[in-house]
C-alpha positions as CSV (number, residue, x, y, z in Angstrom):
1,X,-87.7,56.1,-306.7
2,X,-90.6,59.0,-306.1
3,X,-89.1,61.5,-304.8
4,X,-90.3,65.0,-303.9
5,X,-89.8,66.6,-307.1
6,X,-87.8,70.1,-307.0
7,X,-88.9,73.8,-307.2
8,X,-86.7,74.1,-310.5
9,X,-88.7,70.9,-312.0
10,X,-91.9,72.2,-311.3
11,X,-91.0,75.4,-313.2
12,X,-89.9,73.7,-315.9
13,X,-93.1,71.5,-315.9
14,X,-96.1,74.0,-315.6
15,X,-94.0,77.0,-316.9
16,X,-94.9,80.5,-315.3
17,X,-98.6,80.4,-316.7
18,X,-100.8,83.9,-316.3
19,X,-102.6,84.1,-312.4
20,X,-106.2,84.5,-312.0
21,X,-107.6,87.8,-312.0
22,X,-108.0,86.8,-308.4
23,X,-105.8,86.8,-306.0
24,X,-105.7,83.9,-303.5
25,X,-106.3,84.6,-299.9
26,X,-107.5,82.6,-296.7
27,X,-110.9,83.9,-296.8
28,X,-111.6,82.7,-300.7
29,X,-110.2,79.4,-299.8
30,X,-112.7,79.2,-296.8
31,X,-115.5,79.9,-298.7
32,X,-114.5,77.8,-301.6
33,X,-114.0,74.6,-298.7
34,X,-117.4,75.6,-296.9
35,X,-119.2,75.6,-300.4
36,X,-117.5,72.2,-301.2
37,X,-119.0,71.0,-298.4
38,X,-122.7,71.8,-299.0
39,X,-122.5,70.9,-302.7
40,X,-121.4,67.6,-301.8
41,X,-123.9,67.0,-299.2
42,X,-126.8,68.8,-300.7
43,X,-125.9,67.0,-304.3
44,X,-125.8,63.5,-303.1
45,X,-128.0,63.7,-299.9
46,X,-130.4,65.9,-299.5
47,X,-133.5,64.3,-302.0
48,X,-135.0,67.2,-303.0
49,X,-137.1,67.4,-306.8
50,X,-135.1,70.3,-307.7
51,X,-132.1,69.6,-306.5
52,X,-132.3,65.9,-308.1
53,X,-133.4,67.4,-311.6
54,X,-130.0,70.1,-311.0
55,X,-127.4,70.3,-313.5
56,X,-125.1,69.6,-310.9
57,X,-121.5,69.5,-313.4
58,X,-122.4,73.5,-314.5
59,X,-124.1,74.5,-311.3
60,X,-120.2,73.4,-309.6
61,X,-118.9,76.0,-311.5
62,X,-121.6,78.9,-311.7
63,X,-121.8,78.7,-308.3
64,X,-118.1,79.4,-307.4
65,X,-118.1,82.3,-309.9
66,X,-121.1,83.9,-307.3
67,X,-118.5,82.1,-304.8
68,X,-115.8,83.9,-305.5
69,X,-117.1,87.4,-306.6
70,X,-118.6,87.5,-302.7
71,X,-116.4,89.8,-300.9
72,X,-117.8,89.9,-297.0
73,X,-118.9,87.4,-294.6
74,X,-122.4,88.4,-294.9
75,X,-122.2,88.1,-299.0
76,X,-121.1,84.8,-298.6
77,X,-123.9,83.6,-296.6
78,X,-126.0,85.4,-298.7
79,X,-124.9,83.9,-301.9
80,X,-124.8,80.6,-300.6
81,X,-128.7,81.2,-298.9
82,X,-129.3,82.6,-303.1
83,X,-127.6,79.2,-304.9
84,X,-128.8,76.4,-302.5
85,X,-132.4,77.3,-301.1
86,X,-134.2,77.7,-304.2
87,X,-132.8,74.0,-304.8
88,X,-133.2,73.1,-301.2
89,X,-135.8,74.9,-299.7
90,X,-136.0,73.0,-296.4
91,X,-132.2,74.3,-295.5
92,X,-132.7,76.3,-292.4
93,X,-129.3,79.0,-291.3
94,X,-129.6,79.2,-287.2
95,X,-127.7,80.4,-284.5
96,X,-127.7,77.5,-282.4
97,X,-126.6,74.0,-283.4
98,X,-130.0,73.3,-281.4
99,X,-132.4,74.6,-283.1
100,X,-135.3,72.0,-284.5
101,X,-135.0,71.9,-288.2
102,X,-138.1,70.1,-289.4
103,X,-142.1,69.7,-288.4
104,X,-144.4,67.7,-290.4
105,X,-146.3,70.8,-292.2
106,X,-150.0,70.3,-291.4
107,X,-151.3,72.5,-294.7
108,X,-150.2,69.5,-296.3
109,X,-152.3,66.2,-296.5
110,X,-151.5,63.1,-294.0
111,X,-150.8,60.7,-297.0
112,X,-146.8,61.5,-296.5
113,X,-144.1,59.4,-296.5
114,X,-139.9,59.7,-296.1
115,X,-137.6,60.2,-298.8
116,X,-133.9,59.7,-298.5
117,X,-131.1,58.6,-300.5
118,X,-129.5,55.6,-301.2
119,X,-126.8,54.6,-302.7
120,X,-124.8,51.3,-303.7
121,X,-121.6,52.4,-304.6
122,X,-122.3,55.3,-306.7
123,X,-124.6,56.1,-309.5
124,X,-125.8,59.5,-309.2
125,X,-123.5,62.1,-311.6
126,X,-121.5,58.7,-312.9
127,X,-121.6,58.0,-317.0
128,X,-121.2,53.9,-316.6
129,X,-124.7,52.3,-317.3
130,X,-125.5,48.6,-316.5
131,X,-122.8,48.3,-313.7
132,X,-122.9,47.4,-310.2
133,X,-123.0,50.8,-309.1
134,X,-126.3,52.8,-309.0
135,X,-128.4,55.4,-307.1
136,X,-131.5,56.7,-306.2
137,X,-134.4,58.4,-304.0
138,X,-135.7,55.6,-302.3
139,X,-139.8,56.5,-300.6
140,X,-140.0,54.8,-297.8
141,X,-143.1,53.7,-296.3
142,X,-144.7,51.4,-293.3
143,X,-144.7,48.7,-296.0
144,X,-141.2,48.8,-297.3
145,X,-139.1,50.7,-294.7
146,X,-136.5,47.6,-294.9
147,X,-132.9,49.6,-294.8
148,X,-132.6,49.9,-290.7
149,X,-129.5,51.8,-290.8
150,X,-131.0,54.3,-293.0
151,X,-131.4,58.2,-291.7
152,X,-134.8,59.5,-290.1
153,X,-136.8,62.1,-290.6
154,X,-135.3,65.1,-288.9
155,X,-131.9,64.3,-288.9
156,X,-129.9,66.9,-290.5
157,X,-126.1,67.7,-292.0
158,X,-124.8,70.6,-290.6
159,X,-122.1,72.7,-291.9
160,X,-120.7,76.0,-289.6
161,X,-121.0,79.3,-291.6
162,X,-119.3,82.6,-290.5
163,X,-120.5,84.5,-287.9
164,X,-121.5,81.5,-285.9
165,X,-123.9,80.5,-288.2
166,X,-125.1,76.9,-289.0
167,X,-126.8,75.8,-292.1
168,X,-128.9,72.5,-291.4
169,X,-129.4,70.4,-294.7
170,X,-131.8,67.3,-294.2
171,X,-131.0,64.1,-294.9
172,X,-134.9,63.0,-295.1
173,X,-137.5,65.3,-296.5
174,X,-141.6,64.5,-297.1
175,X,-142.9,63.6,-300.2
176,X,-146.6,63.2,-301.8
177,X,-148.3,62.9,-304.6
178,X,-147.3,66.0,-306.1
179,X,-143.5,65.3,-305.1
180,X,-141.0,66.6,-302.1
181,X,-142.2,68.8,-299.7
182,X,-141.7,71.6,-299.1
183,X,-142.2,73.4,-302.5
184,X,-139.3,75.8,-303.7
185,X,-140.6,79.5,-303.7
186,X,-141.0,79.2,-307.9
187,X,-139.7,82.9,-308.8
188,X,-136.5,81.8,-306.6
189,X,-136.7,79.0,-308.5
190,X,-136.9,80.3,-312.3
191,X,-134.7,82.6,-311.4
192,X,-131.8,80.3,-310.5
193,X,-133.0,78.5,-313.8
194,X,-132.8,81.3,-316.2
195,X,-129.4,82.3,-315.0
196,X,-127.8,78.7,-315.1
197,X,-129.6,78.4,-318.7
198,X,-128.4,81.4,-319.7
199,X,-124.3,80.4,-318.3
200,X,-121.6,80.1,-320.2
201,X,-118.8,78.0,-319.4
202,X,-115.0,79.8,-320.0
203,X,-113.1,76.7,-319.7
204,X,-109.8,79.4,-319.1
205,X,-111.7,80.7,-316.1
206,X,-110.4,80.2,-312.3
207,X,-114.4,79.3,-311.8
208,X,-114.2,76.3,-314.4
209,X,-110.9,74.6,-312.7
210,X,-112.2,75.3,-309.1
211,X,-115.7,74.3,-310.2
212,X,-114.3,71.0,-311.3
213,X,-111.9,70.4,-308.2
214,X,-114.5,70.5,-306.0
215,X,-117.2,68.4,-308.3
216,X,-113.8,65.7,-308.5
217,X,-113.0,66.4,-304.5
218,X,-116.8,65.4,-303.2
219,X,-117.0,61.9,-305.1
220,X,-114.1,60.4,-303.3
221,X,-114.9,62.6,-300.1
222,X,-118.2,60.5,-300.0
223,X,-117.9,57.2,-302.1
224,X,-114.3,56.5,-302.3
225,X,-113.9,52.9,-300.4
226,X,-110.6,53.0,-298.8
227,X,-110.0,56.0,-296.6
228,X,-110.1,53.8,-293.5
229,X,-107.2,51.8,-294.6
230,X,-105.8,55.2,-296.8
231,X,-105.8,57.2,-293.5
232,X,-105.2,60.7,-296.0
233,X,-106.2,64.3,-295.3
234,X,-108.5,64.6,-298.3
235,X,-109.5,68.0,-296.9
236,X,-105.7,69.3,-297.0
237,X,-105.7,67.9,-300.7
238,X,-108.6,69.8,-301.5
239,X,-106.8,72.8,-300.3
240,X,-103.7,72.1,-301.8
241,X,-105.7,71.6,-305.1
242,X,-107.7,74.7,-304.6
243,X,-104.4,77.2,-304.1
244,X,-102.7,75.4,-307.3
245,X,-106.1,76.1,-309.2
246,X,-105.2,80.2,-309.0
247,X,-101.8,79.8,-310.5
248,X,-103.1,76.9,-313.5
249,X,-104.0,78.6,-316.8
250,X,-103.8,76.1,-319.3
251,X,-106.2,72.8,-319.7
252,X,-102.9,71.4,-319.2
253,X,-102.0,72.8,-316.2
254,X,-105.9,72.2,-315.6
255,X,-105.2,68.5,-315.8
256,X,-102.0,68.2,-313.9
257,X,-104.1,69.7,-310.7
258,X,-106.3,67.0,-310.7
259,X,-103.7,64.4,-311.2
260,X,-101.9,65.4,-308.2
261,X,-104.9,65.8,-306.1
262,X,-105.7,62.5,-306.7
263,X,-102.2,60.8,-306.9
264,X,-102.2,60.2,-303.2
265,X,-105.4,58.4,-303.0
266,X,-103.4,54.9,-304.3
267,X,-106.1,54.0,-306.8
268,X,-104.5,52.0,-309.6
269,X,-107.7,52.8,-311.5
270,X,-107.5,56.2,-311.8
271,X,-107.3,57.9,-315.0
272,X,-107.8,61.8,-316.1
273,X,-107.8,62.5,-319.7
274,X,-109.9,64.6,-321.9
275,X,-110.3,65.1,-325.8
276,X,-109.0,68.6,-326.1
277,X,-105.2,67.8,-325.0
278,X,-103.2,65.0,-327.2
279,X,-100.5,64.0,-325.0
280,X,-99.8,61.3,-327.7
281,X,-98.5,57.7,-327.4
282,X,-95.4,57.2,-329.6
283,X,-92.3,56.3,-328.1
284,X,-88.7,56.8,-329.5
285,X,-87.1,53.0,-330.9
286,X,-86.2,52.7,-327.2
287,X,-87.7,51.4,-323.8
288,X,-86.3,52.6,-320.2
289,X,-87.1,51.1,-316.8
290,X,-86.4,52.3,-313.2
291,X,-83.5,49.6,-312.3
292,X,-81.5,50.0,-309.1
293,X,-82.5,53.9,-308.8
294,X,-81.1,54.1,-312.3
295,X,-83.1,55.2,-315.5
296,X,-81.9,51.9,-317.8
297,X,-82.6,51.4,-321.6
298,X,-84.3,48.1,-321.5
299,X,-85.3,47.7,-325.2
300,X,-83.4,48.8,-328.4
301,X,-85.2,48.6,-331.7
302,X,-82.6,50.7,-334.1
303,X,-79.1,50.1,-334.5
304,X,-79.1,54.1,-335.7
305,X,-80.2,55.6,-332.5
306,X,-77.0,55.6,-330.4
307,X,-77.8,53.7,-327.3
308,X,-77.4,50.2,-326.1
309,X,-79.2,47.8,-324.1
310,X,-78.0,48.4,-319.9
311,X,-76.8,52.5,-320.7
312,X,-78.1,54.4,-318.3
313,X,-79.6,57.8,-318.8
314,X,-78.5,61.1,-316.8
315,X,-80.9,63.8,-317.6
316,X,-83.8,64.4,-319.6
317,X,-84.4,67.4,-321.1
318,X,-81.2,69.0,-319.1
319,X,-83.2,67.5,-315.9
320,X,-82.0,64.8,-314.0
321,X,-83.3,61.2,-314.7
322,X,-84.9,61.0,-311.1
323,X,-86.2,64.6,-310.5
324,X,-88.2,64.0,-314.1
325,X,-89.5,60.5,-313.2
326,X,-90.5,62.0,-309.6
327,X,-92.7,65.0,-311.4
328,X,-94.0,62.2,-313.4
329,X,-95.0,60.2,-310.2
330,X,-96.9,62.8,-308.4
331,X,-99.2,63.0,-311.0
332,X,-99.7,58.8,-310.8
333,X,-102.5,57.2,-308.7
334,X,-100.6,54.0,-307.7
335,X,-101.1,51.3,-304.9
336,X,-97.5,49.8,-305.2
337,X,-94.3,51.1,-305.8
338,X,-94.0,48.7,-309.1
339,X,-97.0,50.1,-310.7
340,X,-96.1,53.5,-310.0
341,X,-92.6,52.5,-311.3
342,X,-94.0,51.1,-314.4
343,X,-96.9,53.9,-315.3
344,X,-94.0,56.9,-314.8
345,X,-91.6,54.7,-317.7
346,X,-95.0,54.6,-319.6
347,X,-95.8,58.1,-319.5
348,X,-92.1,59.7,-319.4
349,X,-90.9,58.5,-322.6
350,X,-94.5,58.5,-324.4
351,X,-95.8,61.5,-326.5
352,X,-96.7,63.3,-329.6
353,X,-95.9,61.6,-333.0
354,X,-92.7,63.0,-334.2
355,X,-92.0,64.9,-331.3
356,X,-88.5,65.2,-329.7
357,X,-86.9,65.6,-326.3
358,X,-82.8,65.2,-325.4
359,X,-81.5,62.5,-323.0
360,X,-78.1,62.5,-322.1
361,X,-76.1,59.7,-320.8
362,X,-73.0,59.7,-319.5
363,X,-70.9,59.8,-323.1
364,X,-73.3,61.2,-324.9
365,X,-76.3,63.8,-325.8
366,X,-79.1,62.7,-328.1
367,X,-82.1,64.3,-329.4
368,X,-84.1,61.4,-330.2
369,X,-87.7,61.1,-331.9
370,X,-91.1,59.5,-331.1
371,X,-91.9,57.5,-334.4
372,X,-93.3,53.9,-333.0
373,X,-96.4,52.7,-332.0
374,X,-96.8,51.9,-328.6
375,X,-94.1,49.2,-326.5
376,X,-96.3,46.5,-325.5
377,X,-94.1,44.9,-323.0
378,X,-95.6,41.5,-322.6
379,X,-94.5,41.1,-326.3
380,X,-90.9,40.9,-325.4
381,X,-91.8,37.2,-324.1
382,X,-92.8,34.4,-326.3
383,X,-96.5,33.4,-326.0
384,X,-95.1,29.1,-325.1
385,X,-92.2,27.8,-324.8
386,X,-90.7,24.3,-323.9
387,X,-88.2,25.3,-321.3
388,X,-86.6,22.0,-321.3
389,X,-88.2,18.2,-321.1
390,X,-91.6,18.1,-319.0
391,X,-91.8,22.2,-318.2
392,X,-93.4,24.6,-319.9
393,X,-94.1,28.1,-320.2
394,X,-97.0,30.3,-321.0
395,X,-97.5,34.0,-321.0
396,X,-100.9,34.8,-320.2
397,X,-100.8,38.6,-321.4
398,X,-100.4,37.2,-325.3
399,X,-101.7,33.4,-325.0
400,X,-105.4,32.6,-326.4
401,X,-107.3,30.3,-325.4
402,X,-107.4,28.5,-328.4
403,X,-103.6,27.7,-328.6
404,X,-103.6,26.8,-324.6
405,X,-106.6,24.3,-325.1
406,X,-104.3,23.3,-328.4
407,X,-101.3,22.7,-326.0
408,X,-103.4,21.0,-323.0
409,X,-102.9,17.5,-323.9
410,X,-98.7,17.7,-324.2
411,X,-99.3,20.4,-320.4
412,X,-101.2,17.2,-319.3
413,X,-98.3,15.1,-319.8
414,X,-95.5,17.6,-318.3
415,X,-94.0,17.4,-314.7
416,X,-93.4,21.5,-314.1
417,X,-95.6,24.5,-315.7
418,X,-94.5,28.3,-315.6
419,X,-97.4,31.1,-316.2
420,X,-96.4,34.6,-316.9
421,X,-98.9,37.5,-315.4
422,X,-96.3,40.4,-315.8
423,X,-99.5,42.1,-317.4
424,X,-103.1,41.9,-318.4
425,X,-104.3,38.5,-319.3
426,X,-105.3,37.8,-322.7
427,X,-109.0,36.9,-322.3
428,X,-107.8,33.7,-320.9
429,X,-108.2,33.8,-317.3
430,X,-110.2,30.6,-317.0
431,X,-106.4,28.8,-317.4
432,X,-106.3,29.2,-313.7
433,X,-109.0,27.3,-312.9
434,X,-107.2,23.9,-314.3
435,X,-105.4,24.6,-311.5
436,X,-108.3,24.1,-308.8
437,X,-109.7,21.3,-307.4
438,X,-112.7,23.4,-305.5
439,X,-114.5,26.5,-306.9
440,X,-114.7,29.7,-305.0
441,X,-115.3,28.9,-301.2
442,X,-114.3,32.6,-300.2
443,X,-117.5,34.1,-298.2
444,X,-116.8,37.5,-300.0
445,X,-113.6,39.3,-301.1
446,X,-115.9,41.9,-303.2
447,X,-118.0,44.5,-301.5
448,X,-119.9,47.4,-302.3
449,X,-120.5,49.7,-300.2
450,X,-124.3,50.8,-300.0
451,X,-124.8,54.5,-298.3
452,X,-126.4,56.3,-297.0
453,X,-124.4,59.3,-295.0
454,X,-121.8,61.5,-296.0
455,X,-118.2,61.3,-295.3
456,X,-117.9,57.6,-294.6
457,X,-119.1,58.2,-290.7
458,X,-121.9,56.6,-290.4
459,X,-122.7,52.5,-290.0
460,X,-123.5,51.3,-294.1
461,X,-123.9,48.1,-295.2
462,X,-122.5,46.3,-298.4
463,X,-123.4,44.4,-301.4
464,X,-121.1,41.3,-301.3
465,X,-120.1,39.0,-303.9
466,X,-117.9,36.2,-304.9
467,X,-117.0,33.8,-308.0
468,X,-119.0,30.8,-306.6
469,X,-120.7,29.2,-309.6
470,X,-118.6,31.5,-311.6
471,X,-115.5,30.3,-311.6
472,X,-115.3,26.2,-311.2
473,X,-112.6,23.8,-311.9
474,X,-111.7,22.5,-315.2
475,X,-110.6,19.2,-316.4
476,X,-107.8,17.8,-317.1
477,X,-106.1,18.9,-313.7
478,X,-102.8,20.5,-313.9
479,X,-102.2,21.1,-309.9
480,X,-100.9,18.2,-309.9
481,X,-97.5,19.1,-311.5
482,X,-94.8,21.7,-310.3
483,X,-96.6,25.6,-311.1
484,X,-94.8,29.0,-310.9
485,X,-96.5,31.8,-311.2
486,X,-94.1,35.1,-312.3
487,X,-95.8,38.8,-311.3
488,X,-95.2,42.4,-310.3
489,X,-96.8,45.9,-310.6
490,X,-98.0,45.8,-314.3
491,X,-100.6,43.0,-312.9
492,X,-103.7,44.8,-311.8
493,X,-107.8,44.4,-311.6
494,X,-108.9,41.6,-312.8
495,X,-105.0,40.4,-313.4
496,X,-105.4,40.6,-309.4
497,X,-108.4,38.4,-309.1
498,X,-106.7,35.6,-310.6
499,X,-103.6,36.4,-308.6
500,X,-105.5,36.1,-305.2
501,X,-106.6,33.0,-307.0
502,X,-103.5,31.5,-307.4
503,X,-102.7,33.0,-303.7
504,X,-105.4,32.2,-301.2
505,X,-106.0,28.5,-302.8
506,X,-102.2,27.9,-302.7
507,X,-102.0,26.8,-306.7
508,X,-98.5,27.7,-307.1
509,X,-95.5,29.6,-306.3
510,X,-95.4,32.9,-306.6
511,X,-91.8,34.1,-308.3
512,X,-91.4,38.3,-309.0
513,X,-92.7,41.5,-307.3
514,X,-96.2,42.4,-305.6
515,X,-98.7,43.3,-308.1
516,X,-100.4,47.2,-308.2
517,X,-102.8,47.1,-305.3
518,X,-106.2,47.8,-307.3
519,X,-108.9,45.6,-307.7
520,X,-112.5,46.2,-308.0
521,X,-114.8,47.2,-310.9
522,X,-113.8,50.8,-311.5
523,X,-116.5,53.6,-311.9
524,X,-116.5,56.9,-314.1
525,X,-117.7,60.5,-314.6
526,X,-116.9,63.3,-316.5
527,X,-116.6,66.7,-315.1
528,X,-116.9,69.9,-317.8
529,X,-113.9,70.1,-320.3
530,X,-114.9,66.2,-321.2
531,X,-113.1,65.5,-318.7
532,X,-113.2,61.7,-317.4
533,X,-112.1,60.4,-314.7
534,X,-111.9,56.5,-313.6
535,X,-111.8,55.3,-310.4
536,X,-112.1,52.0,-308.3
537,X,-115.7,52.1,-307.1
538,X,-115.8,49.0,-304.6
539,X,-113.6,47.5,-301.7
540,X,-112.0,44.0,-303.2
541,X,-110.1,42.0,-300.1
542,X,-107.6,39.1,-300.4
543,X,-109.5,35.6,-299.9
544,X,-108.5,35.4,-296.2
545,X,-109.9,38.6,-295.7
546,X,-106.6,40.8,-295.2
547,X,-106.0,44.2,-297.5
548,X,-105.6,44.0,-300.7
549,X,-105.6,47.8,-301.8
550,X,-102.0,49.4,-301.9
551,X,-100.0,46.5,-301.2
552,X,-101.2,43.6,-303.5
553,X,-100.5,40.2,-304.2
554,X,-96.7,38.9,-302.7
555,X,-94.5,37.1,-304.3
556,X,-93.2,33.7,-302.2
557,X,-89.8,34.3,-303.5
558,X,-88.9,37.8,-304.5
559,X,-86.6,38.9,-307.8
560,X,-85.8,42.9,-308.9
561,X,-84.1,43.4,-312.4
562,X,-80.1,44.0,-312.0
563,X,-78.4,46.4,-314.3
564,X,-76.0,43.5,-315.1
565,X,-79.0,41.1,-316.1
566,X,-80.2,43.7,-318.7
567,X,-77.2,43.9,-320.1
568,X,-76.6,40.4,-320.2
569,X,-80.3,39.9,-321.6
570,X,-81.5,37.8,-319.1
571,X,-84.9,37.3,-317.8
572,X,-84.1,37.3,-314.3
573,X,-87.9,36.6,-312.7
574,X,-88.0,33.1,-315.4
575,X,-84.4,32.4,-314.1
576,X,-85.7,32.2,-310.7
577,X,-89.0,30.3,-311.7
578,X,-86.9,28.0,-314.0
579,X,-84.6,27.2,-310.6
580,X,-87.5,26.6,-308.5
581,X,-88.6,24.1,-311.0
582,X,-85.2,22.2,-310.6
């Protein structure tokens, strides 16, 4: 269904917003990439007092406006020499690659130890408290110098600057009593102080959008989990991102950058949204789906509306159905094509309440209105259901707990049971483990990464976890009846966990397409603009070990929606569960 969306669409989508002041060239988008570089190394790796106590979220942005404003090779070097010494004063610029960086200073006393950072996951800059993910400065010493894979004193990051230059950034500095060493030069210092205290943010600047791009770009560059399964240039996206950022003018068009710089990372979890843009979530008394490459109404809750169930729409807005759903889609994170399916339906048809668009079909053109409160899919389903003598079924994205223990002694007695996890389960995930004889025997499937380099290059270890002693069987047993299991891509996280459940132990069959290909507690942070951003923060694995991200949980038997079963109102995916059954 994602296409590559066309220069007319993109027109119509962004709109021919005002340029920068700027003008784009190769030599601003150099500098802009080398700075990226060191902010992300010196921000998360270089454990400097004053670059730890840094407003790191404003100094992305004043920086690039000193960034930007430098015209020559050697003002670049020296603005970057201006912004990152007084904050790093150990960085050294030398001609040669070679050249020693650091020499335990003798003016200062013996009593010195290491300081470098760690971090499990990512904490540092992040706005989640009391999660699994954290950082710090960690000062090592001959009594607790425990992580072996951890950096050394002396060894450096090194990043090439024009002219042949390198700039050495350490990864381990000295600390004492009175903090890291060395000391920044104070009026240097101050200096860079006053000026950031004293910055205003202009969130319709080209400094504020680049500013935020690279803050956004330098998470995932370091902590995102799955680049060695993802195998994307994240570099050329940060380029990309960068060039759109000169042409954006709106908080809009703002937002739209860093959906599509992210989009191609897979990760089910990400979300960008901030309070100053209401993009609304009313829908018109209609649903669509993606059906056979076909935009199909799905749902129809007004006789007055002129459409039926199975009519399929042409254009949207005078824009085809497929070139609009495709814009949508580059500006989705998704691991599977069914969630990506499912989150472009979402967005393209919800909006502002009371707001209108056209759709066309192929008799008619209709202006239509968003006036209801947002389709909940899983309500289209009964919560239970006696299918016929001896099966059942139970929706888990609407069924408590309370009814399901209500039901358990009539499930106890039946022959065939059918669960629906076309969704999110309603707080009632410890249904599955009826269906176990053994708990959680999986060595890990979760795993934090804990690092300590930049760029995902070096060795790191993890944190690993499981559900042993978590997640134990339940009496009465139901395993011991027929058990269908119906998915696809609107299953995700936590959705997924029970899913690999179901899977890797073998507690049922699996009817319906692979579910979104995200798992993992997610992780957040909010970049200037309140804008925050969600993303998966660990690497989650299938019980037996093999990827999980981007291609998800398979179905045993496969089922895709026809345009003749929506007409016809049939559940096609409980069809096929209800025939296994028989």
């Amino acid at each position: 269904m994602i296409k590559k969306a066309t220069i007319i669409l993109i027109i119509l989508f962004i709109g021919c917003s005002p340029k920068s002041d700027l003008p784009i060239s190769s030599s601003r988008i150099k500098n802009l990439k080398t700075f990226s570089k060191i902010y992300g190394y010196v921000k998360y790796f270089h454990p400097s007092d004053e670059a730890f106590t840094l407003d790191w979220d404003k100094f992305s942005i004043y920086a690039v406006d000193k960034v930007l404003k430098s015209e020559t090779n050697e003002g670049f070097l020296k603005t970057i020499d201006s912004l990152f010494s007084p904050i790093a004063p150990s960085i050294r610029f030398s001609d040669s690659a070679d050249d020693n960086l650091l020499r335990k200073n003798a003016t200062y006393s013996d009593n010195l130890h290491e300081q470098f950072w760690f971090h499990q996951g990512v904490g540092f800059g992040m706005s989640l408290e009391n999660g699994p993910y954290y950082s710090q400065r960690i000062i090592a010493n001959a009594e607790n110098d425990t992580i072996s894979y951890r950096p050394k004193f002396g060894e450096i990051l090194q990043v090439t600057m024009h002219g042949n230059q390198i700039l050495s950034i350490p990864l381990v500095v000295h600390v004492n009593e009175t903090g890291t060493i060395p000391k920044s030069n104070n009026k240097k210092l101050e200096s860079l102080s006053t000026n950031l205290n004293n910055y205003k943010i202009d969130e319709r600047s080209i400094a504020f959008r680049l500013g935020n791009i690279i803050n956004t770009h330098n998470v995932f560059q370091h902590f995102f989990p799955y680049f060695d399964v993802l195998k994307l240039d994240w570099e050329k996206q940060l380029e990309i991102a960068l060039n759109r950022s000169f042409s954006d003018f709106t908080l809009k068009d703002h937002l739209t950058t860093l959906r599509k710089m992210t989009a191609p990372l897979k990760d089910g979890h990400i979300a960008i949204e901030t309070k100053g843009i209401n993009e609304g979530h009313y829908t018109p008394a209609f649903y669509w789906e993606w059906v056979d490459n076909k935009l199909i109404v799905t749902h129809v809750w007004s006789d007055d509306i002129g459409l039926n169930i199975g009519d399929e729409i042409i254009k949207i807005n005078g824009v085809t159905s497929s070139a609009y759903i495709d814009e949508i889609g580059s500006m989705i994170s998704a691991g599977t094509l069914g969630r990506l399916n499912y989150k472009a339906e979402e967005i393209s048809i919800k909006g502002e309440k009371d707001s209108k668009f056209t759709i066309e079909t192929s008799s008619k053109t209709i202006e239509v209105t968003r006036d209801q409160k947002p389709y909940s899919y899983a309500k289209s389903y009964n919560p239970y259901k006696k299918i016929k003598k001896g099966i059942h079924y139970l929706n888990l994205s609407i069924l408590d707990m309370e009814t399901f223990n209500y039901l358990l002694p009539e499930l106890e007695q039946s022959t065939g049971l059918i669960f629906d996890l076309r969704g999110y389960p309603n707080q009632n995930g410890e249904i599955i483990t009826h269906l176990m004889k053994v708990g959680d025997t999986t060595k890990a499937w979760m795993y934090i990464p804990k690092i300590v380099y930049p760029d995902h290059e070096q060795p790191k270890d993890y944190l690993t976890a499981n559900w042993n002693g978590f997640f134990k069987p339940q009496l009465p047993y139901l395993g011991d009846k027929k058990v269908v299991v119906i998915t696809d891509g609107k299953a995700i996280s936590y959705a997924e966990s029970l899913m690999a459940f179901v899977k890797g132990y073998n507690l049922a069959t699996i009817v319906g397409q692979p579910t979104a290909g995200t798992n993992g507690n997610y992780n957040t942070f909010i970049v200037p603009g309140e804008i925050k951003i969600n993303w998966t923060g660990m690497k989650v694995v299938k019980h037996d070990g093999s990827q999980l991200y981007g291609i998800g949980i398979l179905p045993d038997v496969y089922v895709q929606k026809t345009v003749q079963g929506i007409k016809e109102g049939r559940d096609e995916f409980l069809e096929k569960a209800i025939e296994i059954m028989q």
